[in-house]
C-alpha positions, -999 to 999 in steps of 0.1 A, spaced: 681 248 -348 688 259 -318 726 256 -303 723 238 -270 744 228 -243 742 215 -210 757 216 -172 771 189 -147 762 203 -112 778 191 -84 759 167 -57 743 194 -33 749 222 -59 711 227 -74 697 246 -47 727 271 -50 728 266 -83 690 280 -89 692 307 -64 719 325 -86 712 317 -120 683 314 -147 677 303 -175 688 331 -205 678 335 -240 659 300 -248 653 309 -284 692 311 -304 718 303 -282 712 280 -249 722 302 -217 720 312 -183 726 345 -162 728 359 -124 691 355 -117 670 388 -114 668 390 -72 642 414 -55 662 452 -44 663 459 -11 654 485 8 687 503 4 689 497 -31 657 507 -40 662 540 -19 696 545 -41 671 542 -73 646 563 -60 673 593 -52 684 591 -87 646 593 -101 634 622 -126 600 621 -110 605 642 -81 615 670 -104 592 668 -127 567 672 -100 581 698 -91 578 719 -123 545 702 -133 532 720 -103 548 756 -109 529 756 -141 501 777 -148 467 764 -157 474 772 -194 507 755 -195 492 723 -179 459 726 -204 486 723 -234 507 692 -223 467 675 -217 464 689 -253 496 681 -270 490 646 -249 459 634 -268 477 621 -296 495 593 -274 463 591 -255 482 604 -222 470 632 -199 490 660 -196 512 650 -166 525 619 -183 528 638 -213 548 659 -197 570 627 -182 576 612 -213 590 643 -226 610 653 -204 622 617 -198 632 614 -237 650 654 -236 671 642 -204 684 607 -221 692 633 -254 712 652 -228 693 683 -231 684 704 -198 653 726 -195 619 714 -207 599 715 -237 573 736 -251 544 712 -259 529 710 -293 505 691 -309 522 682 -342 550 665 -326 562 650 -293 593 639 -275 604 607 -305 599 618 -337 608 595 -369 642 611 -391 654 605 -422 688 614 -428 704 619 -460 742 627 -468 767 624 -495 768 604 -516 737 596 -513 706 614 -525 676 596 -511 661 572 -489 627 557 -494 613 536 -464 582 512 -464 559 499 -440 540 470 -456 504 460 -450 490 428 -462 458 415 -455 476 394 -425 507 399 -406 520 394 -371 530 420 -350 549 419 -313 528 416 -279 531 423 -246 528 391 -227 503 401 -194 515 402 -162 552 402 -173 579 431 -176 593 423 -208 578 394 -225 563 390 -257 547 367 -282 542 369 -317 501 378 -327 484 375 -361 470 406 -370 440 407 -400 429 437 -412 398 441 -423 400 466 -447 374 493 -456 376 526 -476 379 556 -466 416 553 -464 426 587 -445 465 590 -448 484 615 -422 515 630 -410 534 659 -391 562 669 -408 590 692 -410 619 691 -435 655 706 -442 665 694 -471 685 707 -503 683 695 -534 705 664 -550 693 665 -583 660 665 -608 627 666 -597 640 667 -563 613 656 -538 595 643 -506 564 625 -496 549 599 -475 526 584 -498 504 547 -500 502 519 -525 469 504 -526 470 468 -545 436 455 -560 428 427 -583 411 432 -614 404 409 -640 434 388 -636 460 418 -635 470 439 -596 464 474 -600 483 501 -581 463 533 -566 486 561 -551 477 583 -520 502 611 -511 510 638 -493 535 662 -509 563 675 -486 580 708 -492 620 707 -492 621 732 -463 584 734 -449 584 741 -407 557 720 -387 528 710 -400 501 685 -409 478 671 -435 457 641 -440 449 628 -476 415 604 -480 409 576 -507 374 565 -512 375 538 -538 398 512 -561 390 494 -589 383 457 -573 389 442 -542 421 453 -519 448 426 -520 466 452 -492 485 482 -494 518 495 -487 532 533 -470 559 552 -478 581 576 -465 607 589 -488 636 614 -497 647 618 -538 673 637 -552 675 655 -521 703 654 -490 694 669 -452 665 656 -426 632 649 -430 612 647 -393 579 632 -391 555 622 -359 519 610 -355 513 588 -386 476 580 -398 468 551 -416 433 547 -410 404 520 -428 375 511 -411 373 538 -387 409 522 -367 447 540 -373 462 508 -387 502 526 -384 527 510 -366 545 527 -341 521 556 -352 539 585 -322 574 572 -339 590 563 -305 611 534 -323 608 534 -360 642 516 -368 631 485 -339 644 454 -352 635 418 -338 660 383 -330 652 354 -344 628 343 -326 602 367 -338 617 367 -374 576 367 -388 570 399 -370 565 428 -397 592 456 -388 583 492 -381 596 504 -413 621 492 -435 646 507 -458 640 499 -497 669 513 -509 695 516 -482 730 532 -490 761 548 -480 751 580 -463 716 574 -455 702 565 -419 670 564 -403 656 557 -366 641 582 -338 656 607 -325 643 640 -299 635 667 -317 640 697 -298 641 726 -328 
């Protein structure tokens, strides 16, 4: 249950009282806090003089046709043209603390998903689940940072296409040392769940690059299914970006362009089904998005 308190206001105090404050976190613990109060002019001038936009303006408009044809290439993925593209980049390098700007590319941009492995450990395996039903977090309309929890069915239809960018520098831990993102169909059949694997094989030290994987059939009917992304017997990084899980002609990945892969929810939205989640967590492993910048 929730913890709740409450407030004796003076006589003649509400008025004041609800022109400061609001009501806080309603969910866990009862609150209130300074109430959100519109800028003025002068403080929305002090905001604007501290923008990135001007800049990258600037240098979106000393580029050449060709550079600006490859950020509206490298964009497609996120389903941004090439100028927003070219924001959300350089937004992401700046809060990394890097100067300059980035080279677009179509395998990756700005977040990419990282696996991190160091001694003592010697692998990390995450999961994304995907049962027939699940909720996932929504943006409530009109609002700047609401959301509500919504039930998500999938209706699920072979082919299942599998995909990833990738790029890995890793050193081996141990026997059989490898890495993968790989998915766990479950089926029913004749009283007994049957497991079908789908992978892509990861090099230990491959540069850039993509590949997609197709399933076309189980033995009977899909209970769900279940991704993976994992590091064995191996210690360094493993990047990835741009995840494909598609059925039914939709890419059913969360946070498929990686931008939070480690998000985590109160609460309040304890049904909501995580990004990814770590199956075998340990001392010296870690995983959440980073900017890759080579």
């Amino acid at each position: 249950m929730a913890k709740v308190s409450y407030l004796n206001l003076d006589a003649g105090s509400e008025a004041l009282y609800k022109k400061v404050l609001q009501a806080g976190d309603r969910f866990t613990f009862s609150r209130v806090r300074v109430k959100d109060q519109f800028l003025s002019r002068s403080r929305v001038k002090g905001i604007t003089q501290k923008s990135l936009l001007p800049e990258i303006a600037a240098a979106w408009g000393a580029m050449s046709a060709g550079q600006q044809d490859a950020w509206n290439a490298a964009g497609i993925t996120e389903a941004l043209n090439g100028y927003k593209a070219f924001v959300a980049d350089t937004v992401a390098r700046r809060k990394a603390g890097i100067t300059g700007y980035a080279t677009p590319n179509n395998l990756y941009q700005g977040n990419v998903g990282r696996i991190q492995v160091l001694s003592p450990a010697t692998g990390l395996q995450l999961e994304q689940a995907h049962p027939l039903q699940y909720f996932v977090l929504h943006k409530v309309t009109g609002t700047r940072s609401q959301y509500s929890p919504k039930a998500v069915t999938e209706p699920f239809s072979f082919p299942l296409v599998l995909g990833a960018s990738w790029h890995t520098a890793l050193t081996s831990a141990g026997a059989s040392p490898r890495a993968r993102i790989f998915a766990v169909v479950y089926s029913s059949y004749q009283g007994q769940t049957l497991e079908t694997v789908l992978e892509i094989p990861f090099g230990l030290t491959d540069a850039w690059q993509r590949a997609t994987a197709t399933l076309s059939t189980v033995i009977g009917p899909v209970q769900g299914y279940s991704v993976f992304i994992e590091v064995y017997n191996a210690r360094g990084n493993l990047y990835f970006d741009n995840i494909l899980i598609q059925h039914g002609g939709e890419n059913w990945a969360r946070d498929a362009v990686c931008g939070n892969i480690s998000q985590s929810f109160t609460r309040s939205f304890y049904q909501v089904a995580k990004h990814w989640v770590p199956t075998n967590a340990a001392e010296g492993t870690d995983f959440g998005s980073v900017y890759y910048s080579g």
